[in-house]
N, C-alpha and C positions, 0 to 999 in steps of 0.2 A: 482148348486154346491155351499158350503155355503164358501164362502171365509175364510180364516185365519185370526186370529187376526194378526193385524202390529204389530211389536216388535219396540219400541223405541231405538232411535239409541244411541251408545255409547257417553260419554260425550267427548267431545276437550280436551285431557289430555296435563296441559302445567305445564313442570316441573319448579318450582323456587329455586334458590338458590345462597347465598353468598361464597364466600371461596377466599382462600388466593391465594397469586402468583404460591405456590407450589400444592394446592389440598386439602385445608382442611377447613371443615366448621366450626371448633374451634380450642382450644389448648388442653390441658390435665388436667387443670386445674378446680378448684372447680365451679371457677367464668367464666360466658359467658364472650368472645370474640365477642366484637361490632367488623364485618367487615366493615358493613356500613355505609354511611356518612347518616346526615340528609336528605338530597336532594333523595338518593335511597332508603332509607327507605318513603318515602315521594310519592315515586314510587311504590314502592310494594304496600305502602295500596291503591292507586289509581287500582293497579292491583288486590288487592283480590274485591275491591270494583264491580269491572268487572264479575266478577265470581261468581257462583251461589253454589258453594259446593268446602272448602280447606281441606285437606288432608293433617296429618300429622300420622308419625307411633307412634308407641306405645313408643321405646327406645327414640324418641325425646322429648313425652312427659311428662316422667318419667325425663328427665336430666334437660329439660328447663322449665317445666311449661309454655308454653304459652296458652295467651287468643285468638291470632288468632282473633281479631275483625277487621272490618276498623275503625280508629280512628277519621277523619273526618268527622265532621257535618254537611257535606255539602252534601259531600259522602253516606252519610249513607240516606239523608232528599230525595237525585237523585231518589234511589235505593225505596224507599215509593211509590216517586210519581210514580216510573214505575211499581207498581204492586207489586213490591218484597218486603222480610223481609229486616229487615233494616242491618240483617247483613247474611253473606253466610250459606248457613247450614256447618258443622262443622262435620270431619268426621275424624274417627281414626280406624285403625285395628291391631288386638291381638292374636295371634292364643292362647296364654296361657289363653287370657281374666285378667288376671290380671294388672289391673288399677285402682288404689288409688281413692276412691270417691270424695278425697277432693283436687285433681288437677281443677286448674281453668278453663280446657277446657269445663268442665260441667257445670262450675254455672258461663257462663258471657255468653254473647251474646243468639240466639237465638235456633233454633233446632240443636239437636249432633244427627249422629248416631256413633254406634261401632258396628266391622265385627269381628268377629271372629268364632271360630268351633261350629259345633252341639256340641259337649260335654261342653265347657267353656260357652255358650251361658247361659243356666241358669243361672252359676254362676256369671257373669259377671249382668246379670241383677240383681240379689238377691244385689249384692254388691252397684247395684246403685237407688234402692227404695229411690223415693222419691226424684231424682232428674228429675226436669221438662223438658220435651222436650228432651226425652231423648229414641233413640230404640236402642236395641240390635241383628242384625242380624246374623245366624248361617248359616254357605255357605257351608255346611258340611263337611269333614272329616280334610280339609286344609280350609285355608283363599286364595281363589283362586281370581289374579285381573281379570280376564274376567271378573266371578259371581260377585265380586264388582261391576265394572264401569255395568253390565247390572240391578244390581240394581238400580244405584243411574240415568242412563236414562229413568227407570220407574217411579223415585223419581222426572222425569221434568230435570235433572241436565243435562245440554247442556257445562257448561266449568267447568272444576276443576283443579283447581290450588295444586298443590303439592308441600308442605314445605318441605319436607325430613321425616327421617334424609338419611342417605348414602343408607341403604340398601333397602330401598323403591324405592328411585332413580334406586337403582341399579335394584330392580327386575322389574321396569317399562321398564328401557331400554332394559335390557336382554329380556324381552318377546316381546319387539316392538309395546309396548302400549303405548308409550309419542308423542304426534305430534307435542311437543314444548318443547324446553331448553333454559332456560334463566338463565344466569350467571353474577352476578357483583362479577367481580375479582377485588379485594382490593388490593392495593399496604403492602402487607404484607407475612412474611417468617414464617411459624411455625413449620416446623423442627421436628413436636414430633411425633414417631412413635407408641406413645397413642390414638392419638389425632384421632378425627373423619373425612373419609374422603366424599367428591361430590359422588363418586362412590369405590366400592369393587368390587377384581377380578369377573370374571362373562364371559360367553361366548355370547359375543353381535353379533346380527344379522350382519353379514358382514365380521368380523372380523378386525383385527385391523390395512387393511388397507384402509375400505372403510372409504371415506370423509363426514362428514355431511354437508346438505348445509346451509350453513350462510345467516341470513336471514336480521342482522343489527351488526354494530358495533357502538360502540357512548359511552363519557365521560360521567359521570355524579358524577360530582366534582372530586377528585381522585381517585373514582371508574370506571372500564373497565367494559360495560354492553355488551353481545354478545349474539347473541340471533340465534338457529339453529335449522332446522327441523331434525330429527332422521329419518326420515321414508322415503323412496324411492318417489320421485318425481310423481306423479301418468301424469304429463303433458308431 
């Protein structure tokens, strides 16, 4: 009897994120809000450095432009000598597919994919001819996170790190696909009911009074780093 192909197993989805005393990962404002101190930022790129594939949504980066690199030379020279690209692959999803060719997540560091529907999928690639290392996948009719993460463990991807923004966070936790939450809470209040939050309502697996368990607490400069698993104890 001819065995089954093995299916690659899902990546270690570990979600990262800054935000304030009250809940917010910015203000309202034109200009980003630094929650972080250098020391935690310092941290994170040792943590994307870790990571084989970050993930960030589409509304994050249309607001913030980022490059998503690890900055460190050391970091990145580690990451060589073990086999790997010298930086994560780089992943975004769109269900519209509408993304600016000339956002920096394309043209720095090294392989990008972007997820979005059969229908946007042409367009989305037609829009980005021409930039290198670059796929466009179409999950069909929705941008579904199963069909994502069973992608990117076909793509090799064992840990991915997740930037935000809220509502990515949010629909990781709400389906019970995050194995990991990491939070440096910033000694800061921002009050604005514009503003971007960690998470949007959303009906999470448990409800709201099950406990997560807390996996570490620890300072890092005036930042509160807290670190919890979402998912039912399997021990």
């Amino acid at each position: 009897m001819a065995q089954r192909p093995s299916i690659p197993p899902r990546p270690y989805v570990l979600l990262s994120a800054a935000m304030s005393i009250d809940g917010y990962l910015d203000d309202a404002s034109a200009e980003r809000l630094l929650l972080s101190n250098a020391a935690d930022f310092d941290r994170v790129d040792e943590l994307r450095a870790g990571c084989d594939a970050i993930l960030v949504g589409s509304t994050t980066l249309r607001r913030d432009n980022p490059r998503l690199l690890v900055n460190d030379p050391a970091r990145r020279a580690a990451r060589t000598l073990g086999g790997q690209s010298a930086y994560p692959l780089k992943v975004t999803l769109s269900a519209s597919g509408e993304l600016p060719a000339d956002l920096r997540f394309w043209h720095t560091g090294d392989a990008k994919v972007a997820y979005t529907t059969d229908t946007a999928a042409p367009v989305l690639r037609s829009a980005l001819t021409g930039v290198p290392q670059t796929d466009v996948v179409g999950l069909g009719d929705t941008v579904r996170l199963g069909a994502l993460l069973d992608d990117l463990g076909r793509r090799g991807v064992r840990r991915l790190m997740v930037e935000g923004g809220g509502s990515v966070h949010t629909q990781f936790l709400a389906e019970g696909l995050a194995d990991e939450v990491q939070l440096a809470v910033a000694p800061l209040l921002v009050g604005q009911a514009a503003a971007p939050r960690f998470v949007n309502p959303a009906d999470f697996p448990g409800g709201s009074t099950r406990r997560l368990r807390l996996l570490e607490a620890r300072t890092v400069g005036d930042v509160v780093l807290l670190r919890y698993a979402p998912k039912e104890s399997t021990r």
